[in-house]
C-alpha positions in Angstrom: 11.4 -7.3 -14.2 10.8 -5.5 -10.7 11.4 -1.6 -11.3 10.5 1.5 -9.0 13.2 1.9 -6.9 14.5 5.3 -8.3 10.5 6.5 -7.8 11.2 5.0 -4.1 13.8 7.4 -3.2 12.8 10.5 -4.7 9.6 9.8 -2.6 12.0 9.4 1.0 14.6 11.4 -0.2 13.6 14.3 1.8 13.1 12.1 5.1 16.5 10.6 5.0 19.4 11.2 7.0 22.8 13.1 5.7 24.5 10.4 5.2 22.0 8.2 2.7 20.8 11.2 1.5 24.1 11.6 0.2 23.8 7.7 -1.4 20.5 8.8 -2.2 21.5 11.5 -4.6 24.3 10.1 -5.7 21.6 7.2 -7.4 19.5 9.5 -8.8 22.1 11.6 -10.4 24.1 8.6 -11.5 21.2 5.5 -11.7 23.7 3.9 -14.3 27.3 3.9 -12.3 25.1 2.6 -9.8 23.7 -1.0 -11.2 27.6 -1.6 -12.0 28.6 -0.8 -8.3 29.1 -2.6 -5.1 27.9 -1.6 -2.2 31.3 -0.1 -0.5 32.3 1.3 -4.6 28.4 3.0 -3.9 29.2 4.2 -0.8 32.7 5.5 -1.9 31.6 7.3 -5.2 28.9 8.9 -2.9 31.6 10.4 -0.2 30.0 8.2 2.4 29.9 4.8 3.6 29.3 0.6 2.5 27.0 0.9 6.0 25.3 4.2 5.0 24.1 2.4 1.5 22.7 -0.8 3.5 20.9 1.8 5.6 19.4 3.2 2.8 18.2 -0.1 1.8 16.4 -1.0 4.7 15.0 3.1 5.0 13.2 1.9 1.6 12.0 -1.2 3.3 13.9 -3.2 0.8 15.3 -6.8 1.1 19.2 -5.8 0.5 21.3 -3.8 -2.3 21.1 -6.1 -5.0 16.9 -6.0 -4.4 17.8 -2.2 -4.9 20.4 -2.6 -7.5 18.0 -4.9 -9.7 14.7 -2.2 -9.1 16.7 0.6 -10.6 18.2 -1.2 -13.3 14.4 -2.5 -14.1 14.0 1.6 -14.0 16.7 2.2 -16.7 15.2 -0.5 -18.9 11.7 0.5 -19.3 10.3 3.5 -21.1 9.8 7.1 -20.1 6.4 7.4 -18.8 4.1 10.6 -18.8 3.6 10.6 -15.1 0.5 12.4 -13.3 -1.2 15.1 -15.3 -3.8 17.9 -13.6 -6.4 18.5 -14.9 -6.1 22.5 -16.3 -9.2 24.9 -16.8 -11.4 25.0 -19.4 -10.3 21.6 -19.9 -11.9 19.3 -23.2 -14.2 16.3 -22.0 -12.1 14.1 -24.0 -8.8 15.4 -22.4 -10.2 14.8 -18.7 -11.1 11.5 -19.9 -7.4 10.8 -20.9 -5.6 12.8 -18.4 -8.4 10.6 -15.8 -7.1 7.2 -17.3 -3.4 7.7 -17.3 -3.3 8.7 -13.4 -5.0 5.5 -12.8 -3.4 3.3 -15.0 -0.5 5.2 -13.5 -1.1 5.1 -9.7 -1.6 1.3 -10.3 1.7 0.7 -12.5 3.4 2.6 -9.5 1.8 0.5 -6.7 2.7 -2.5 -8.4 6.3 -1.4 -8.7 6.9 -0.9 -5.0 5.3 -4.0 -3.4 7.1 -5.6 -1.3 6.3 -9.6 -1.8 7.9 -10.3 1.6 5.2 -8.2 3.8 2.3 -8.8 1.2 2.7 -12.8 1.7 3.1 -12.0 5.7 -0.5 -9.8 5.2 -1.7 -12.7 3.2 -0.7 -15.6 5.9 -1.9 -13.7 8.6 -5.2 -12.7 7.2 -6.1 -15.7 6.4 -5.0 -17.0 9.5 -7.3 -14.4 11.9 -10.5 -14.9 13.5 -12.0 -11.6 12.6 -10.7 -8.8 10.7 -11.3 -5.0 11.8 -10.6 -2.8 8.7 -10.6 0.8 10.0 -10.1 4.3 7.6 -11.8 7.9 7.5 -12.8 9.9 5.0 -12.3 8.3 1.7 -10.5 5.6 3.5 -13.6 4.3 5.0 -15.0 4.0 1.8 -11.8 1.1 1.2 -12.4 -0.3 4.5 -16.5 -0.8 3.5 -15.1 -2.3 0.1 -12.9 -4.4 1.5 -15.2 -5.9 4.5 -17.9 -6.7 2.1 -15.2 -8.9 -0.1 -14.1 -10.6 3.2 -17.4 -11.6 4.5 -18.5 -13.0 0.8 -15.3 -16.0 1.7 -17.3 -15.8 5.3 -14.2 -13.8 6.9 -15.3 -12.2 9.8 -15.1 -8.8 8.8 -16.2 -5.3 10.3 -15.4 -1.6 9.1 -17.0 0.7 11.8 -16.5 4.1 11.3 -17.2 4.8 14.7 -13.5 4.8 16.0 -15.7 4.5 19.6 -17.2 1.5 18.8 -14.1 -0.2 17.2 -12.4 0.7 20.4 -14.8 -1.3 22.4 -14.5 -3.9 20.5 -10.6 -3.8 20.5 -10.6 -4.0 24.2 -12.5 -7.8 24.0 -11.0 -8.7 20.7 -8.5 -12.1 20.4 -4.9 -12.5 19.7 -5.9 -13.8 16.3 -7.9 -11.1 15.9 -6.7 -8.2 12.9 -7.0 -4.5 13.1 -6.5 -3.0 9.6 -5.4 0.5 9.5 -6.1 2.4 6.2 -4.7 6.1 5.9 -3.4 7.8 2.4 -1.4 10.3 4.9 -0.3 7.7 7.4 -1.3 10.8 9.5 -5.0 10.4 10.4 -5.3 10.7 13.9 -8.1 8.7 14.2 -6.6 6.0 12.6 -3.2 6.3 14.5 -5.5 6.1 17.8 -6.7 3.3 16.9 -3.8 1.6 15.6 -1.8 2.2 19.1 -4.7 0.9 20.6 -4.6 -2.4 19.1 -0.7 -2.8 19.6 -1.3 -2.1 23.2 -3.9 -4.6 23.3 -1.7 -7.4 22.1 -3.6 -7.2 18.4 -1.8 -7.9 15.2 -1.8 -4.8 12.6 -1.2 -4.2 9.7 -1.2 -0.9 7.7 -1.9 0.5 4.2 -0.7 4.1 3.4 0.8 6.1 1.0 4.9 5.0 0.2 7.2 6.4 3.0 7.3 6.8 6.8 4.8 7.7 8.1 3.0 7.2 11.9 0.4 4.1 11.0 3.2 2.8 9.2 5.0 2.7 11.9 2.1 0.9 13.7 1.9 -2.0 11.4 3.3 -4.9 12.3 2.6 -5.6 8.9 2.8 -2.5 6.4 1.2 -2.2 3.2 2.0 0.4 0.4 0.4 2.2 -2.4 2.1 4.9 -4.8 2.7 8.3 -3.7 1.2 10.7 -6.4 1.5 14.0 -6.2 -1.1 16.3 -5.0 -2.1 19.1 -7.4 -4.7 21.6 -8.0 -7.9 19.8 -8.4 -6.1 16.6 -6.7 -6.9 14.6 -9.7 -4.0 12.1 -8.2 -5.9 11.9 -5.1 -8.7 10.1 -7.3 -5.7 7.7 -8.5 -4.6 6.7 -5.2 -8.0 5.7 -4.0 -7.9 3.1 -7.0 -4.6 2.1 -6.0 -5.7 1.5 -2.3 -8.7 -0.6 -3.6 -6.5 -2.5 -6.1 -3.9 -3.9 -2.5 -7.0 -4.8 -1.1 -8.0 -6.8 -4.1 -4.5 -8.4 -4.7 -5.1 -9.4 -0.6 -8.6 -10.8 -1.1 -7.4 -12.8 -4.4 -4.8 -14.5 -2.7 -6.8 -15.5 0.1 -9.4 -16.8 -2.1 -6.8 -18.5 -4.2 -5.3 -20.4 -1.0 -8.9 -21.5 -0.1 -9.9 -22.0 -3.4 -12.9 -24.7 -3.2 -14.0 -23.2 0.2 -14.1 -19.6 -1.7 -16.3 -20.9 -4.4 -18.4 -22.3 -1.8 -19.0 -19.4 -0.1 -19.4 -16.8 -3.0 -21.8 -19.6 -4.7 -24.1 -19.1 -1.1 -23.8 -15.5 -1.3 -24.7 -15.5 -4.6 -27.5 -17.6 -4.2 -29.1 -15.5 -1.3 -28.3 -12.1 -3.3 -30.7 -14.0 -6.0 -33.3 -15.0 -3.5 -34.0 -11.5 -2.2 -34.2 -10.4 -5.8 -36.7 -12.9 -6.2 -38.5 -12.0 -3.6 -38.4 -8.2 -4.6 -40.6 -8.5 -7.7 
């Protein structure tokens, strides 16, 4: 059962105008009322308006009410979960160990829970139909845009992850219509990522983006956007760790369905690559 959307709007909540903030908290207060409602008994219980709740659906990038109305009851059914946990001083190896495992298992349950099937087949379609892929992140993000290139290029994807926003630029400016800039930013906020993003949209270049859940500037860049969890940020950013998992874990759901779709010419490929990985191995010793 799909589930998440009461994690959705407490994520947005703050972003959202007065009048689906208003629906907004009227949800979270009252997630039951709310599976049994319309959408103008929603907006009436809420002092607001029918129109002010189908805002708020599409503010959550969600495909109508009832897509809403059937996450939040998925919510209600399932079991209270521990959330994220910091990790405290003085902590016990075995604690950080199992304070470690539930943020990821955790950052990945909650990534799952917000995907939005509609814009992860478009990503899919698209990716496998471009000519080259340019998968673009700094910081950590670069690390996921390294990953991610080197899974492409085993299913012989072009595939490049420059960090050099300079050099991505240049090759931007010659790149093809079919041609794929992927923007990779926790924040949504890195400015070198943003650059480069505008860049390609002004270039005529499909995007598509992968950030943390909400609006954020490379979201808003994406032709295409891309979500993992939002987890919260705390003292030693032990969430932060989670979240690079969960980026990782898009970018494998991506490369799986485009190896799935091209199954025998996937198999063909990774069997090559594999075979030339053993031949300099063999020639190593």
């Amino acid at each position: 059962m799909a589930a998440g959307g009461l994690k959705m709007i407490k994520k947005v909540i703050s972003e959202l105008p007065a009048s689906e903030r208003k629906i907004a908290e009227y949800i979270l207060g009252n997630p039951h009322q709310m599976v049994k409602s319309t959408v103008n008994e929603l907006g009436t219980l809420a002092n607001t308006s029918g129109a002010a709740v189908v805002r708020l659906c599409k503010s959550l990038g969600l495909n109508g009410f009832q897509d809403l109305k059937v996450r939040i009851a998925g919510d209600l059914a399932k079991a209270e979960e521990p959330g994220y946990r910091d990790i405290d001083q003085g902590e016990s190896i075995y604690s950080i160990v199992q304070k470690t495992t539930n943020n990821s298992i955790q950052s990945l349950k909650d990534t799952e829970e917000i995907i939005n099937y509609e814009e992860l087949t478009q990503a899919i379609q698209a990716l496998i139909k471009a000519e080259t892929i340019h998968f673009f992140g700094i910081g950590a993000s670069h690390i996921i845009a390294l990953d991610a290139s080197q899974k492409f290029l085993r299913i012989n994807k072009n595939a490049s992850a420059f960090l050099d926003s300079h050099l991505l630029a240049t090759l931007i400016a010659n790149a093809k219509e079919t041609d794929i800039v992927f923007g990779i930013s926790y924040s949504g906020e890195t400015s070198e990522v943003i650059k480069i993003m505008s860049l390609a949209k002004k270039s005529g270049i499909k995007t598509i983006s992968l950030t943390k859940y909400g609006q954020s500037t490379v979201a808003s860049l994406g032709d295409i956007k891309l979500f993992t969890s939002y987890s919260a940020e705390a003292t030693f950013r032990s969430a932060a760790t989670s979240s690079r998992l969960a980026q990782l874990h898009m970018l494998d759901i991506l490369f799986l369905n485009i190896a799935t779709a091209q199954y025998e010419e996937s198999i063909h490929y990774i069997d090559r690559t594999r075979e030339a990985i053993q031949f300099l191995k063999k020639e190593d010793k």
